[in-house]
N, C-alpha and C positions, 0 to 999 in steps of 0.2 A: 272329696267328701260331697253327699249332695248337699246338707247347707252350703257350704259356700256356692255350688250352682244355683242355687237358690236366692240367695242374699240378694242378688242384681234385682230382682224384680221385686222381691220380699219386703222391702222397706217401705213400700207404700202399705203394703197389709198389713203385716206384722211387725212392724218397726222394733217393737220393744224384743219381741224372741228371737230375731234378726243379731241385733245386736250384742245381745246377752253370748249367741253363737260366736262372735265375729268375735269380741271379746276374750270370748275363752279360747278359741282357736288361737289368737292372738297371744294370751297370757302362756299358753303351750308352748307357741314357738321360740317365746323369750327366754323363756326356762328350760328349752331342748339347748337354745345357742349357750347360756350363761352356763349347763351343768358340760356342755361340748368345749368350751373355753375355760374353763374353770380345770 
């Protein structure tokens, strides 16, 4: 995805929409493993 090519340098600019991204990408993959394991 481009946010995450983005994120590397992003966090000095946009710190907060950066992370809201990284976050959710984050909370995605949690919930792809736990419904993939489950």
């Amino acid at each position: 995805m481009l946010l995450r090519g983005n994120c590397a340098h992003c966090v000095i600019d946009i710190a907060p929409v950066c992370l809201a991204a990284v976050l959710d990408y984050l909370v995605a993959e949690l919930l792809g493993v736990a419904s993939g394991v489950a």
